[in-house]
C-alpha positions in Angstrom: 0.0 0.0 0.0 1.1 3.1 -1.2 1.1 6.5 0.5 -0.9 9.6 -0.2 -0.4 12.7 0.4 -2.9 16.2 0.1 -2.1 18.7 -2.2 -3.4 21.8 -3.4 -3.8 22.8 -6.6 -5.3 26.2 -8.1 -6.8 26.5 -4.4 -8.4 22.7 -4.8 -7.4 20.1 -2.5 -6.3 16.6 -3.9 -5.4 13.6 -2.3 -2.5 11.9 -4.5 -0.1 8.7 -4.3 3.0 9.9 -3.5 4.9 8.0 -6.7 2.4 10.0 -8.9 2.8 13.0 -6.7 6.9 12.7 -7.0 6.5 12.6 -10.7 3.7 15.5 -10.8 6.2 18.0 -8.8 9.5 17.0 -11.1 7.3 17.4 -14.4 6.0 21.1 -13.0 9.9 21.9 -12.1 11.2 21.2 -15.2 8.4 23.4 -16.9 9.3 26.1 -14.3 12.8 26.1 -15.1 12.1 27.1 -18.3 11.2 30.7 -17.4 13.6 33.0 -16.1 11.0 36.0 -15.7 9.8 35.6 -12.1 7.2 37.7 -12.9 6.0 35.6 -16.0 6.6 32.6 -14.7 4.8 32.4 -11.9 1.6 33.7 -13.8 2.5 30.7 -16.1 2.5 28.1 -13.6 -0.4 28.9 -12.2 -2.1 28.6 -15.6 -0.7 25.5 -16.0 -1.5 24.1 -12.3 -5.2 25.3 -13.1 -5.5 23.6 -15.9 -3.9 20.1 -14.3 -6.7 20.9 -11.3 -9.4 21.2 -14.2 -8.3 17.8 -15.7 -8.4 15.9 -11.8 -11.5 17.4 -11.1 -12.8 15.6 -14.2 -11.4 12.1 -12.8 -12.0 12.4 -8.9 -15.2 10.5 -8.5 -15.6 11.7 -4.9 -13.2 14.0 -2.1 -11.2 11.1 -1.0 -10.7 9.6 -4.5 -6.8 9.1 -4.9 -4.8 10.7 -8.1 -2.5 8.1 -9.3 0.8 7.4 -11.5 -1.9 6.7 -14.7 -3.7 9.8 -13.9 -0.6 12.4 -13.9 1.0 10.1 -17.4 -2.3 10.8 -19.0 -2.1 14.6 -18.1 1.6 15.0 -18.8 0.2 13.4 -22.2 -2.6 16.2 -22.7 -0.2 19.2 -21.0 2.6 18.1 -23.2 6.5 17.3 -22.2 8.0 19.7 -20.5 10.5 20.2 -23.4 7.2 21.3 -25.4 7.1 24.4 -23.7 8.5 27.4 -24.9 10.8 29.6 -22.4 13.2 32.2 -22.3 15.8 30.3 -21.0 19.6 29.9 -22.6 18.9 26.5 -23.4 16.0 27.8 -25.8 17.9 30.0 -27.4 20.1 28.6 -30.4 22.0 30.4 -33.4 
């Protein structure tokens, strides 16, 4: 048996295996990374956590419904890779 842990996300609470939630917090780190602005990227990662609440909410069958490893693959799936986004780091930047 796995553990859980809560989370919040875009103000929503979610209760999520902690596997899945490991996995969930590297993909939204490497997606951070990618923005240098603080400014920018903090209104950019909260878009992008919104949208990740939106897609649990349309899975979590009850409050005490558990997100797990298939759910976050399926939304890193729809969200696209982290390399799929667009920054305005050095690494973006090629001659």
């Amino acid at each position: 048996m796995n553990k859980t842990v809560s989370i919040h996300l875009a103000g929503t609470q979610f209760y999520i295996d902690e596997t899945a939630y490991q996995k969930l917090s590297d993909y939204l780190d490497k997606i951070k990374k990618k923005f240098s602005d603080v400014q920018e990227r903090q209104e950019i990662m909260a878009d992008i956590e919104a949208r990740i609440a939106e897609l649990f909410l349309e899975k979590v069958k009850n409050e005490r419904h558990v997100v797990q490893m298939e759910d976050i693959e399926e939304v890193i799936k729809i969200m696209g890779k982290p390399d799929d986004y667009v920054g305005d780091s050095e690494d973006d930047f090629t001659e």
